[in-house]
TORDOLUM-666476 format. One line per 3 residues: number of its first residue (from 0); for each residue x, y, z of C-alpha. Coordinates in steps of 0.25 Angstrom, whole numbers, m for minus. Example, Ala and Ser with C-alpha at 12.3 -4.5 7.8 and 13.67 -1.06 7.14 Angstrom:
<pts>
0 = 49,m18,31; 55,m4,29
</pts>
This chain:
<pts>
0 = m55,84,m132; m51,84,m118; m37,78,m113
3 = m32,68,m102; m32,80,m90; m16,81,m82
6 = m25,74,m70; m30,64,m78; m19,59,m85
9 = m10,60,m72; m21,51,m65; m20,40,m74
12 = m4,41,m74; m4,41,m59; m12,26,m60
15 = m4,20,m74; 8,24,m65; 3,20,m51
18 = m3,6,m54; 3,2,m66; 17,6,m58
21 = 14,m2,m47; 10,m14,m54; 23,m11,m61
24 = 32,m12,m49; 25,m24,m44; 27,m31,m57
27 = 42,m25,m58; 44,m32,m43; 42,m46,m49
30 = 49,m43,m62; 63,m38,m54; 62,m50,m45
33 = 60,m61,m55; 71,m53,m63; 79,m55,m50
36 = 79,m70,m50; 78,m72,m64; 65,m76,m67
39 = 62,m74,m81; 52,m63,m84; 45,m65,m95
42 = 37,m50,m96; 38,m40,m91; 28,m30,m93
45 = 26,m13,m90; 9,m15,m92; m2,m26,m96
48 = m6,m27,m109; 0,m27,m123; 15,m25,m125
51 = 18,m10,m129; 32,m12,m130; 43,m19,m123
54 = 56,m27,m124; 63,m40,m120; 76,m42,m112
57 = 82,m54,m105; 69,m63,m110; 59,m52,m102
60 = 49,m44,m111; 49,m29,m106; 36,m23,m109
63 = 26,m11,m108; 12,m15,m111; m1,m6,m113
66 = m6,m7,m100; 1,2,m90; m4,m3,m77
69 = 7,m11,m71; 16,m24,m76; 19,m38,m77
72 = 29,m49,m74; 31,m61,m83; 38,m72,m77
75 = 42,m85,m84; 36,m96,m78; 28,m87,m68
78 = 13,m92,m71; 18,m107,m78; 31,m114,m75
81 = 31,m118,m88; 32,m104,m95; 46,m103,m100
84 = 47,m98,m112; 58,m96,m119; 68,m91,m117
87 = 67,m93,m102; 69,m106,m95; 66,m113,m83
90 = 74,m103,m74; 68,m92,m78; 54,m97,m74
93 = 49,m90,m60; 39,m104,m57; 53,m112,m54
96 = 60,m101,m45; 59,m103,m32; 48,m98,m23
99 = 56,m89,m14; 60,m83,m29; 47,m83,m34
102 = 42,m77,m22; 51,m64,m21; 47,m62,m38
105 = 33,m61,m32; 34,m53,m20; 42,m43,m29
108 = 30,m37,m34; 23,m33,m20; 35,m28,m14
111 = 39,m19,m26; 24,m14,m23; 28,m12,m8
114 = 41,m7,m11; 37,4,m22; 25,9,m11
117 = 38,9,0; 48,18,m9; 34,28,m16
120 = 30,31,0; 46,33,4; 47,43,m10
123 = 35,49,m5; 41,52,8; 53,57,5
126 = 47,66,m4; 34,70,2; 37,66,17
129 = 26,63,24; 14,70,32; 7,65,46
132 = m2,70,55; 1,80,67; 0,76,81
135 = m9,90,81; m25,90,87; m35,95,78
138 = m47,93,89; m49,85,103; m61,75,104
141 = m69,78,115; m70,72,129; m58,64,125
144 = m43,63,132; m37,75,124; m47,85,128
147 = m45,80,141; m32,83,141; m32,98,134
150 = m27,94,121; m32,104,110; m34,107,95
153 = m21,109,88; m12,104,99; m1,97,92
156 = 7,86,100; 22,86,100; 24,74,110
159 = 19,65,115; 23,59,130; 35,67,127
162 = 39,61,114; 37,70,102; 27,68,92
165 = 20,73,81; 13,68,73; m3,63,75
168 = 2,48,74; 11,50,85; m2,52,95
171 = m11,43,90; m1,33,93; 3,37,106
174 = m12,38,111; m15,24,105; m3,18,112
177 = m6,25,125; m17,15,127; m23,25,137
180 = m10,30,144; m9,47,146; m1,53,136
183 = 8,66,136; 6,75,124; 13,87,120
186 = 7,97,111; 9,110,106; m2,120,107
189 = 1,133,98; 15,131,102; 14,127,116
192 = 18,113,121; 8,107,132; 9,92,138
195 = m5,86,138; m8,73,144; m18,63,139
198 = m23,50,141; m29,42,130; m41,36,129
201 = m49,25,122; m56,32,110; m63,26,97
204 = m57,30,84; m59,26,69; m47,17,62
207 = m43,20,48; m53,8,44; m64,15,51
210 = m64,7,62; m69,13,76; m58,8,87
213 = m54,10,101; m40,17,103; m33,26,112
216 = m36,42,108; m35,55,117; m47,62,107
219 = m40,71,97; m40,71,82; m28,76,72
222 = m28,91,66; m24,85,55; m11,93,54
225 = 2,86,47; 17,87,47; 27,81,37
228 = 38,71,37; 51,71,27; 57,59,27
231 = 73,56,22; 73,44,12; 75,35,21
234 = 63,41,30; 56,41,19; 56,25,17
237 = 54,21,32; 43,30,32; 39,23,19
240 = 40,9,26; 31,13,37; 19,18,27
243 = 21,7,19; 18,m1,31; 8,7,35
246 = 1,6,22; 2,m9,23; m4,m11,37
249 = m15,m1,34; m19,m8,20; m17,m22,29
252 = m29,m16,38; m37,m13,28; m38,m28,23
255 = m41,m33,35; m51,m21,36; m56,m25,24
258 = m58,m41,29; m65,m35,42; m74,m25,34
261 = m70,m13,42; m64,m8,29; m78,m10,20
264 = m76,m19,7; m79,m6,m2; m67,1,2
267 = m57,m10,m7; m53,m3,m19; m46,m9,m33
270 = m40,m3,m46; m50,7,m48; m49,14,m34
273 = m33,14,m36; m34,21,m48; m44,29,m41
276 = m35,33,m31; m22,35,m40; m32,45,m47
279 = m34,52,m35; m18,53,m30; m15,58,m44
282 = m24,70,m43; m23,74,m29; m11,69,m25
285 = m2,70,m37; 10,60,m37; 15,58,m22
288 = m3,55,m22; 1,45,m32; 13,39,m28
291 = 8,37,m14; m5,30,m20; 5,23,m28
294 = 12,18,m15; 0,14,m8; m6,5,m21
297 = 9,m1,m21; 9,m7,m6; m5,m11,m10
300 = m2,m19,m20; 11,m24,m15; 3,m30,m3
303 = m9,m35,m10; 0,m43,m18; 9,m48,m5
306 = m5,m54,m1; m5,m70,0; m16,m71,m11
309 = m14,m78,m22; m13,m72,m36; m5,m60,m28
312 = 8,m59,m27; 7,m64,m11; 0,m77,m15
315 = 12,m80,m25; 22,m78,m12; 13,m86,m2
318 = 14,m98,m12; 30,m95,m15; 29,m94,1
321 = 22,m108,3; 32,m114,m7; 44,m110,m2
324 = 38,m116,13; 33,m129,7; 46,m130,m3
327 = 37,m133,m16; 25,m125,m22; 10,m121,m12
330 = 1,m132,m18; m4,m129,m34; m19,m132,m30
333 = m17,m121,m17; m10,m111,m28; m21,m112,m37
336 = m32,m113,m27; m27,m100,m20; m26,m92,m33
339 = m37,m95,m38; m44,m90,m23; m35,m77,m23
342 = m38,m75,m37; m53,m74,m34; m50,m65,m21
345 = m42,m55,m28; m52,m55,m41; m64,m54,m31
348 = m57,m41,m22; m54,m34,m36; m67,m34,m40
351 = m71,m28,m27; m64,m18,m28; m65,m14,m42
354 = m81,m15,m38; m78,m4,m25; m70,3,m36
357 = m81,5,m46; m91,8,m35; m82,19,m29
360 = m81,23,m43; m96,24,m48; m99,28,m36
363 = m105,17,m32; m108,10,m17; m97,13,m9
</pts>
C-alpha cells in the first residue's frame, strides 16, 4: 500500500497551519483583549469540535478540540446578558461593559490579522530582502517618443533629470507625472553614459484590472531584469508598512472593480481556491511561498472582518460606534434587522464563491 508522499503531506500541513493559524491568531486577539479588561472567558478553545483534552484555570476551560482548523472564544454574557453561570457574576459578563470596552475586545481579532500579516512581510524582509524590476529596456515600441529620441534595447537608466535612479518604478512614475514635460535621461549603454532627452506622450495602456486607459508613456517595455534589496530590521518593518498598504489599496480596487464589473464575478474565489493556493505555494514555493500567502490571507481576513457588515466583527463596532455617539444601545429592531440582511449577504457571496471554486475545479465554465 502506498503512503502519504513528503509533498503531500507537507501540502496539507502548510493549510492546517495556514488557516487554522490564522483563525487562531484572530480568536487569540479577542481572547487577550477580554483578558485584558477582565471579562470572563468562558472557553477557550485550539479547534472546533469535541474536546480532546484540555484544563481549567482561573474559571476558563483551556481546550484542544478535533478539528484543527482554527479557534474560538467564549465569553460570559457575550450572545445573552443573562448567561452567567456560576461561578462568574455580573461583572465578569462582556453585554454590561461598556461600549468603548466591548469594542476594542472586537476589533482585537482584525488587527491581530493585520498585525501578524505586518510582522510575516517584515520577517520576510529581513531575511529574503526584496526584488524590483530595473530601470533597463528590453525593446522600444515603434513610432513612439523613445525611438524618437535614440533610446535603445538594454540601455539601462541611471538618472533621471539628473537625480539617480534605478529601478523600473522610478520611470514610470516620472513619465506619469511629467504630464507631457521633456525629461532628461541618463543611461548606460555597455558602460558608456549618454544624456537622452524625451518628451512624453499620451499612450494607451492596460491597468492591472485589464482596463485599457490613457496615460503619459515614452513607448518602451521593461527587459525584465531585477536587482535586490536588504533591508536592516528596521528597514525591514517600514518596507513592511508600505506593502501592507499597498496590499490593502490594491484589494480595495478590486471590490470596487468587482461592483463596476471590470473585474468579472467568476474571478471571486472562497475556501476551496485558498486551499488551492496554499497547495500551490507549498510545492513551488516552499516555506517563504507559504508564509507570504500566509500574510496575504491574514490582511484579507483582517479587513473583510473591519467591514461595517453585520455579523462581522466591523458590523459589531459600527453599533459599539452608534452607541457610544447616541449614549444607549442602536435600536434592537435595527440590530436585528441588519443581521439578519448581512447574514443573507454574506451566506449568499460564499455560495458564489464555493460555486466558481467547484467550477474551476471540475473544469467547468470559467
Amino acid at each position: 500500500m502506498n503512503g502519504i508522499s513528503p509533498d503531500s503531506f507537507y501540502s496539507v500541513a502548510a493549510v492546517v497551519l495556514v488557516l487554522g493559524g490564522l483563525i487562531f491568531i484572530h480568536e487569540l486577539g479577542h481572547f487577550v483583549a477580554a483578558k485584558w479588561f477582565r471579562v470572563g472567558v468562558k472557553t477557550f478553545s485550539l479547534g472546533f469540535g469535541p474536546k480532546l483534552f484540555g484544563f481549567t484555570r482561573n474559571n476558563t476551560q483551556y481546550q484542544v478540540a478535533v478539528l484543527p482548523l482554527g479557534g474560538f472564544v467564549s465569553m460570559v454574557g457575550e450572545q445573552d446578558p443573562a448567561d452567567i453561570p456560576a461561578p462568574f457574576t455580573q461583572a465578569d459578563s462582556f453585554a454590561l461593559r461598556p461600549a468603548w470596552q466591548r469594542l476594542i475586545v472586537v476589533a482585537a481579532g482584525p488587527l491581530c490579522n493585520l498585525f501578524l500579516a505586518w510582522l510575516l512581510y517584515t520577517v520576510l524582509f529581513m531575511s529574503q530582502g526584496q526584488n524590483y524590476l530595473l530601470a533597463e529596456v528590453g525593446s522600444v515600441q515603434p513610432g513612439t517618443p523613445a525611438m524618437a529620441a535614440g533610446i535603445q534595447a538594454h540601455d539601462r537608466i541611471v538618472a533621471l533629470n539628473g537625480k539617480p535612479a534605478e529601478r523600473w518604478d522610478d520611470l514610470l512614475a516620472a513619465v506619469m507625472a511629467s504630464e507631457g514635460r521633456e525629461l532628461t535621461l541618463t543611461v548606460d549603454r555597455g558602460g558608456v553614459e549618454h544624456e537622452i532627452s524625451v518628451t512624453p506622450a499620451p499612450m494607451e495602456r492596460k491597468t492591472l484590472f485589464g482596463e485599457t486607459k490613457r496615460s503619459w508613456g515614452i513607448g518602451v517595455i521593461a527587459s525584465m531584469a531585477t536587482g535586490h534589496t536588504r533591508f536592516s530590521p528596521p528597514g525591514a518593518a517600514v518596507q513592511a508598512l508600505k506593502h501592507s498598504w499597498l496590499i490593502t489599496k490594491l484589494i480595495g480596487e478590486s471590490v470596487v472593480k468587482l461592483f463596476e464589473r471590470v473585474v468579472p464575478l467568476n474571478s471571486l474565489g472562497g475556501p476551496i481556491q485558498i486551499v488551492q493556493e496554499i497547495h500551490t505555494q507549498a510545492q513551488s514555493g516552499g516555506l517563504v511561498g507559504v508564509l507570504l500567502i500566509a500574510a496575504f490571507i491574514s490582511l484579507n481576513l483582517g479587513l473583510l472582518n473591519l467591514l461595517p457588515i453585520p455579523v462581522l466583527d466591523g458590523g459589531h463596532i459600527l453599533f459599539m460606534l452608534v452607541e457610544i455617539v447616541r449614549g444607549k444601545p442602536a435600536p434592537e429592531r435595527f440590530m436585528e434587522f441588519t443581521t439578519r440582511i448581512g447574514i443573507a449577504l454574506l451566506l449568499a457571496l460564499m455560495l458564489f464563491a464555493t460555486y466558481n471554486d467547484l467550477s474551476r475545479w471540475l473544469g467547468g465554465p470559467s
